[in-house]
C-alpha positions, 0 to 999 in steps of 0.5 A, spaced: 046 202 787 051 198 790 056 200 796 062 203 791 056 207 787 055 210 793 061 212 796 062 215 788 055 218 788 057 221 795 064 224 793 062 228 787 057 231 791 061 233 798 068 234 795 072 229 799 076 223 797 073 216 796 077 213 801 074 218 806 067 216 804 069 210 804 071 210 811 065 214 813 060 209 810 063 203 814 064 208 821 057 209 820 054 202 819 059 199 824 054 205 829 048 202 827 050 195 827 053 195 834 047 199 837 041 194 834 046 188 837 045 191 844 038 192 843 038 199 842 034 204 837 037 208 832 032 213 829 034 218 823 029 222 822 025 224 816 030 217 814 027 212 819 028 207 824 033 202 825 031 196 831 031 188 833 025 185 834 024 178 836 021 173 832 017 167 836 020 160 833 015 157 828 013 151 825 015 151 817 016 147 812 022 144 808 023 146 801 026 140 798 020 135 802 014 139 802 011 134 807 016 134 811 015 140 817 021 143 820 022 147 827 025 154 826 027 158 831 026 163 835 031 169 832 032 176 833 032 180 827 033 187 824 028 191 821 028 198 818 021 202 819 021 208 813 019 216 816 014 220 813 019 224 808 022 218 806 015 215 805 013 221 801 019 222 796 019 214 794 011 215 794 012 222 789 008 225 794 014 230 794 021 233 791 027 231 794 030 236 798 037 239 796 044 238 799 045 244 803 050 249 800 055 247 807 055 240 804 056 241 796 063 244 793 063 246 787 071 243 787 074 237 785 076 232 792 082 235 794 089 230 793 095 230 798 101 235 796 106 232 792 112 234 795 117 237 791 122 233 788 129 233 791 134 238 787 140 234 784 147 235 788 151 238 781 156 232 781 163 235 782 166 237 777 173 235 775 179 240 772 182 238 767 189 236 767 195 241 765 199 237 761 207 239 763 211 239 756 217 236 758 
């Protein structure tokens, strides 16, 4: 699944606008994403956890000379730790819950009124002319 199939996935599922979820979805990365730069820890749980760890620099070797060895550096890096219920539901240890009946709508996403079109001023009407008879 791709970031467009989710945004469609979540739409259907809450009601809201694609653009809505859309801009959900990337408030929520950019959070995420901001906090693990600042070295911090972002825990969902049940989902699972989200945190920078260091990586010690390392000798390696070049791919396109294998007998060449290179030095890679030091680098800090993301890393997802899965929780218990994610764990268990991949594994089939256990269903997927259900939505909350709040989080579900059985309507379509709601589109913006449509204003009501202007109603035409009558053009004047001209009076036909009296003809005199001379």
């Amino acid at each position: 699944m791709n970031r467009a199939e989710l945004v469609d996935d979540i739409a259907k599922v809450t009601g809201q606008t694609k653009l809505n979820v859309q801009q959900t979805i990337g408030a929520l990365l950019h959070s995420i994403t901001g906090a693990l730069a600042k070295g911090e820890r972002v825990t969902l749980v049940g989902f699972g956890t989200f945190e920078r760890r260091q990586r010690k620099s390392r000798v390696g070797v070049n791919p396109q000379n294998p007998k060449q060895k290179i030095r890679i550096e030091a680098a800090r890096v993301p890393a997802f730790r899965a929780g218990q219920e994610l764990k268990d539901v991949v594994d089939g240890r256990s269903k997927l819950a259900g939505l909350p009946k709040s989080m579900t709508t059985s309507s379509k996403p709601k589109k913006a009124a449509k204003p009501a079109p202007a109603k035409k001023k009558a053009a004047p009407v001209k009076k036909a002319a009296k003809k005199r008879k001379r």
